[in-house]
Backbone as CSV, one residue per row, in Angstrom:
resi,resn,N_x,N_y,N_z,CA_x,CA_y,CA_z,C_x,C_y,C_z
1,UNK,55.824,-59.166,18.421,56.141,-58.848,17.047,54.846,-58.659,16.260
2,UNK,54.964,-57.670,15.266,53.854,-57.504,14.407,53.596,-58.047,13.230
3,UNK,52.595,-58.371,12.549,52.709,-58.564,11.612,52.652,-57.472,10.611
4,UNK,52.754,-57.534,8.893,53.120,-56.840,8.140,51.873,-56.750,7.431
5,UNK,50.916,-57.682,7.846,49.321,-57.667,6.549,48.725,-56.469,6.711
6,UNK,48.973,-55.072,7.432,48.081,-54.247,7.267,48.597,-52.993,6.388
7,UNK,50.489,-53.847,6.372,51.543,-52.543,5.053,51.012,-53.540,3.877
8,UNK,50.821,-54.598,3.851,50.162,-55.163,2.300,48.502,-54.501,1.708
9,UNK,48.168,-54.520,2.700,46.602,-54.445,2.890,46.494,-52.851,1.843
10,UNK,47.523,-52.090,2.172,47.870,-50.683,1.953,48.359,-50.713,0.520
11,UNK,49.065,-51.175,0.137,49.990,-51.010,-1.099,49.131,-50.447,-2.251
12,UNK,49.821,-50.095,-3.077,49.350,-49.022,-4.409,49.247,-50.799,-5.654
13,UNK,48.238,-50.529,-6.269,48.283,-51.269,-6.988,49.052,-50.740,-8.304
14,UNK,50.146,-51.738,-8.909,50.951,-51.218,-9.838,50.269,-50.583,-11.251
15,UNK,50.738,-49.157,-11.789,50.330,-48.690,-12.032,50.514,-49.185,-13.802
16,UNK,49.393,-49.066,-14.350,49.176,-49.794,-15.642,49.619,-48.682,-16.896
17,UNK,50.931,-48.707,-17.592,51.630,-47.623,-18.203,51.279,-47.309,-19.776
18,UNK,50.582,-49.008,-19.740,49.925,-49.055,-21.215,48.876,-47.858,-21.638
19,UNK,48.029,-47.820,-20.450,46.791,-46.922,-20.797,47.484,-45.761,-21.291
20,UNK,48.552,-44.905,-20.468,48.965,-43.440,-21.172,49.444,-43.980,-22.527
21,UNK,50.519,-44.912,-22.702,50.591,-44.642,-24.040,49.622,-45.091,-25.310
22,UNK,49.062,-45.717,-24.981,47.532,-45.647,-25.891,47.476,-44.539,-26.493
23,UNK,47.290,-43.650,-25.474,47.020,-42.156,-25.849,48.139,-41.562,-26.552
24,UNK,49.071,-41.484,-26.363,50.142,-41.007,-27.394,51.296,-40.715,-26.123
25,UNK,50.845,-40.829,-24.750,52.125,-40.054,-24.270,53.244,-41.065,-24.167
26,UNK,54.633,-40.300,-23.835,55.831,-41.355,-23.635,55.953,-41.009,-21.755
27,UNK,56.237,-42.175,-21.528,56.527,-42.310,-20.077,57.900,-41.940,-19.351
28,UNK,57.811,-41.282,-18.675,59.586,-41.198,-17.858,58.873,-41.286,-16.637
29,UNK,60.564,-40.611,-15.794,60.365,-40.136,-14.638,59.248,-40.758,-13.525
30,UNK,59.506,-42.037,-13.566,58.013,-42.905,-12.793,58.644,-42.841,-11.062
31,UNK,57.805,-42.844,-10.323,58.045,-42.791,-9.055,56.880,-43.342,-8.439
32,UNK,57.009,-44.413,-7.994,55.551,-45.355,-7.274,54.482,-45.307,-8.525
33,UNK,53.629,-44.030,-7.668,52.046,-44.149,-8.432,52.199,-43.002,-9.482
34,UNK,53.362,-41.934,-9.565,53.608,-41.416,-10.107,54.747,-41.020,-10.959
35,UNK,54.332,-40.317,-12.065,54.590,-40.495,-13.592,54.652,-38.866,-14.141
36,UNK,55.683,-39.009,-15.086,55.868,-37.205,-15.945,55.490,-38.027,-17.292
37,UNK,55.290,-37.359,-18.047,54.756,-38.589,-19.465,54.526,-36.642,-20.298
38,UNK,55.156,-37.060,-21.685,55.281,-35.867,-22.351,54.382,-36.666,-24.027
39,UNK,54.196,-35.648,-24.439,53.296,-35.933,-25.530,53.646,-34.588,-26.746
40,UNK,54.570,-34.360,-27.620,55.084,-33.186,-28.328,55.520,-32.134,-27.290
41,UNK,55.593,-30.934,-27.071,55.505,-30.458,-26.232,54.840,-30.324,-25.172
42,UNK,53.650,-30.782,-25.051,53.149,-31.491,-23.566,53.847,-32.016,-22.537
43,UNK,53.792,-31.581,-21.438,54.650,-32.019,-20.292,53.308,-32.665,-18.747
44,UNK,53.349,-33.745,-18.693,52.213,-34.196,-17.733,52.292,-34.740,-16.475
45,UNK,52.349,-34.312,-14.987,52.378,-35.092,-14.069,51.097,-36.054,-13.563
46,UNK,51.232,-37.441,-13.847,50.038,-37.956,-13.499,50.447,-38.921,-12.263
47,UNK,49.257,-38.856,-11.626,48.879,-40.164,-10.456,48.191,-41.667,-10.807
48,UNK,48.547,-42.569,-10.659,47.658,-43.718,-10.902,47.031,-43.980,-9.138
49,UNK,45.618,-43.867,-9.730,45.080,-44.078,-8.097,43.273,-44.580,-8.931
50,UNK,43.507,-45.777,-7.904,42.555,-46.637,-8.116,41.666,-47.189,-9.330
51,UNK,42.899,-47.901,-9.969,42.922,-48.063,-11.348,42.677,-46.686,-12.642
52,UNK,43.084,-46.079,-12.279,42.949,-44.871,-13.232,43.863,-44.070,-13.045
53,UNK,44.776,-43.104,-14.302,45.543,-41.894,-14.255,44.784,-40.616,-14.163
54,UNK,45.231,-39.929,-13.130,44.604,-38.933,-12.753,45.608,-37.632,-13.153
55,UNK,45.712,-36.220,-13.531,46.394,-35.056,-13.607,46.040,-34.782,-12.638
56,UNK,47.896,-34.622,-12.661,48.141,-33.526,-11.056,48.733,-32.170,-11.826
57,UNK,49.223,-31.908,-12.841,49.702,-31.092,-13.310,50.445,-30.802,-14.807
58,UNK,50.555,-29.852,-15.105,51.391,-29.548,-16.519,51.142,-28.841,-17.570
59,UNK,51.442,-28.949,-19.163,51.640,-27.634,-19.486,50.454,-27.870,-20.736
60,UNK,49.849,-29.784,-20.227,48.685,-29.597,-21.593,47.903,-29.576,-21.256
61,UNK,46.953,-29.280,-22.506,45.419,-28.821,-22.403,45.097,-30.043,-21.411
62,UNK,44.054,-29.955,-20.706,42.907,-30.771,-19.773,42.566,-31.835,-20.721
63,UNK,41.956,-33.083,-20.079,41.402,-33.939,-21.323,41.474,-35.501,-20.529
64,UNK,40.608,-36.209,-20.778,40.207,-37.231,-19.881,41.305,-38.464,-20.177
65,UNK,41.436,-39.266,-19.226,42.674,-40.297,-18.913,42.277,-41.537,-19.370
């Protein structure tokens, strides 16, 4: 039998939801490390990866996390 410490070892650290809305966005659509988060008409797919939200995609301007 195996052990399981190397699926822990792995895990996504939970992703911190406060930081986007700081910024103004609202959060939906969360899935693990990822997140749709809209801001007026702004539409945003972000990643949380290694303590930070990263853009993967969407319909607003560029602009740091």
């Amino acid at each position: 039998m195996q052990t399981l410490s190397p699926l822990i070892q792995n895990e996504v650290a939970h992703p911190n939801w406060e930081l986007l809305r700081r910024l103004g966005w609202s959060v939906a659509n969360i899935s693990g490390a990822y997140c749709v988060a809209w801001r007026g008409r702004d539409e945003v797919v972000f990643e949380w990866r290694n303590g930070n939200w990263y853009r993967l995609g969407g319909t607003a301007p560029v602009e740091e996390v």
